[in-house]
C-alpha positions in Angstrom: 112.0 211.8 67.9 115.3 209.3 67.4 115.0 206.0 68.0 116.9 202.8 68.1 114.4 200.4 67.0 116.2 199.2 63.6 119.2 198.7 65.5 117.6 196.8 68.1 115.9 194.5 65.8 119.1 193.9 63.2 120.7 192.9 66.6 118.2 190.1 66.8 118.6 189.7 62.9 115.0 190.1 62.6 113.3 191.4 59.6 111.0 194.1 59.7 107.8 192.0 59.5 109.2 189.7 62.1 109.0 192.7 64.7 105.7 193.7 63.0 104.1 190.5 63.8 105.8 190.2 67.3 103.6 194.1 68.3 100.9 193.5 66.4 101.5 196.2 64.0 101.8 196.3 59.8 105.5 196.3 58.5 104.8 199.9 57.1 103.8 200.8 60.7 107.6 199.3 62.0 108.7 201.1 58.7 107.9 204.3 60.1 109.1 203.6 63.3 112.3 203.2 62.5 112.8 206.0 60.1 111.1 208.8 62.6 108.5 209.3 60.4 105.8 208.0 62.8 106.1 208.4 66.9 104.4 205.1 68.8 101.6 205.5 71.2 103.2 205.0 74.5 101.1 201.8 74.5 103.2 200.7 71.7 106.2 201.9 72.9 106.1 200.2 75.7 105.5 196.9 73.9 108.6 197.9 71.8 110.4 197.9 74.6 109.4 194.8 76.0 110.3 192.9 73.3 113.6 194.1 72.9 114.2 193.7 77.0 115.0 197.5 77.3 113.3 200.4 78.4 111.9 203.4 76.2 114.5 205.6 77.3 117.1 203.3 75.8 115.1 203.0 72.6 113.7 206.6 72.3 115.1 209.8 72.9 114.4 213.9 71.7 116.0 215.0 68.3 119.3 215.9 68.6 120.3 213.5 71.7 122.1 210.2 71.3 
């Protein structure tokens, strides 16, 4: 899955750990996140979401749509 998370978060010119802190999460889990290595629980997705005031469909979407 491709995501938008890094972008989102440079936007806010947060670092990684900020975001980490912010979900609760390690830095290696945001890490991860970002570079589609690891795909959030919806629980987490949802919180990702909320903190960037979007929706998951505007963060996440299937391999090979952008």
């Amino acid at each position: 899955m491709k995501n938008r998370v890094s972008d989102s978060r440079q936007h806010l010119a947060w670092s990684q750990q900020r975001l980490a802190d912010e979900l609760g999460v390690s830095r290696q889990t945001v890490i991860s996140i970002e570079r589609g290595r690891f795909d959030p629980s919806l629980p987490l997705a949802f919180r990702i979401a909320a903190v960037f005031n979007s929706t998951i469909e505007e963060l996440f979407f299937p391999d090979g749509q952008e």
